[in-house]
N, C-alpha and C positions, 0 to 999 in steps of 0.2 A: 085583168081587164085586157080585151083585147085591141088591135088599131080598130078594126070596122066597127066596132061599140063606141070608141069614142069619138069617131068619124060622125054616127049617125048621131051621138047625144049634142054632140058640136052642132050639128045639123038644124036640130030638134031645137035646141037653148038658141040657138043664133035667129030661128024663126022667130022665138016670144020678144028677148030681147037680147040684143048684141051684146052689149057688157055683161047682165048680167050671165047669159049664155054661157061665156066664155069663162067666167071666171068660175061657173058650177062645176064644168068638163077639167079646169086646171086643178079644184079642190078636190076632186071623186080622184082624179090621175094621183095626185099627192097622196091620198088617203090610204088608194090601193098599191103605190109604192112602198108607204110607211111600214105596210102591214105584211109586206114581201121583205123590206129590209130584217123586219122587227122576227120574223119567221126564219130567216138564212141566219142570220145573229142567234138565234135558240138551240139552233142544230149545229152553230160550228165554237162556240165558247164554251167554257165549261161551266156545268150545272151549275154552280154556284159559287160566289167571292171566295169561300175557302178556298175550291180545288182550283179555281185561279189561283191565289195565292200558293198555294202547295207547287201547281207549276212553274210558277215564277221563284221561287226555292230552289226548287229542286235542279232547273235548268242552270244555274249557280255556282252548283254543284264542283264540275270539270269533270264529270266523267261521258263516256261516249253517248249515254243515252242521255245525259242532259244536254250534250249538242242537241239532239234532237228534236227535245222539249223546246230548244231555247229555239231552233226554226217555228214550234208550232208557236210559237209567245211572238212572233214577228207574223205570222198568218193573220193573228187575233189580232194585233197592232194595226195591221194592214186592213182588217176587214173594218176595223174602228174607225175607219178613217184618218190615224195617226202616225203614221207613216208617210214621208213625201222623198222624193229625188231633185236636185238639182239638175243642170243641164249638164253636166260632170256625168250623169248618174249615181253620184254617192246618195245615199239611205241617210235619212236623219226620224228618230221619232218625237214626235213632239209629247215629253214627257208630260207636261200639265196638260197638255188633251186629253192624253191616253189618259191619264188619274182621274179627271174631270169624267170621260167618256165613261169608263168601269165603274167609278164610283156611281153616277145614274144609270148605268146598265142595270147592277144589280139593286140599287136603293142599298149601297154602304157605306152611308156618311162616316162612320165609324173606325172604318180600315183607313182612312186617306193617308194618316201619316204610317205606317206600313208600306200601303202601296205607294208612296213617294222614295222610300227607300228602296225599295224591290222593282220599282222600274228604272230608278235614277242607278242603279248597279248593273242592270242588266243591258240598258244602255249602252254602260261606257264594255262591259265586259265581249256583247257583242261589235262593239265598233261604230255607235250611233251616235 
């Protein structure tokens, strides 16, 4: 969506009726966010709770290319939303988010206690 679309629908909704107006432009804004979040999340997580889990493993590991893994598992952290900085800038992940988050990402009630282990390790191993 773009601003002059929703300049003009503001426009348009604020002529019929004010309230409702506004809050049609704030839902359609919402909707076509969700579906941009929901689209960038598709393209940068992995296909599926396993190959998640596989690189939550594998980055584990200690060898050089699971450093690597273990930056892309902080990308994914961070595109979740589970990742914050203090005013320090030190990194914390918020482990029961990120479980919470993945576990509805992919619809896998199933993994929880797995990925409770698997992020609660990777965690403390990268410094969070």
């Amino acid at each position: 969506m773009d601003s002059e679309w929703a300049v003009l629908s503001a426009k348009v909704a604020a002529d019929i009726n004010d309230e409702e107006g506004v809050k049609t432009v704030i839902e359609d804004i919402e909707t076509e966010w969700n579906e941009i979040t929901r689209f960038s999340l598709r393209e940068m997580l992995p296909g599926s709770i396993q190959h998640f889990i596989n690189e939550l493993e594998f980055s584990l590991t200690g060898s050089k290319d699971a450093l690597e893994t273990g930056e892309d598992i902080e990308s994914y952290f961070s595109s979740l939303g589970c990742i914050s900085k203090d005013m320090y800038g030190m990194k914390s992940v918020d482990v029961v988010g990120a479980i919470e988050t993945i576990i509805s990402y992919y619809e896998a009630e199933s993994y929880e206690e797995r990925l409770s282990e698997l992020v609660s390790e990777w965690a403390m191993k990268f410094g969070y």
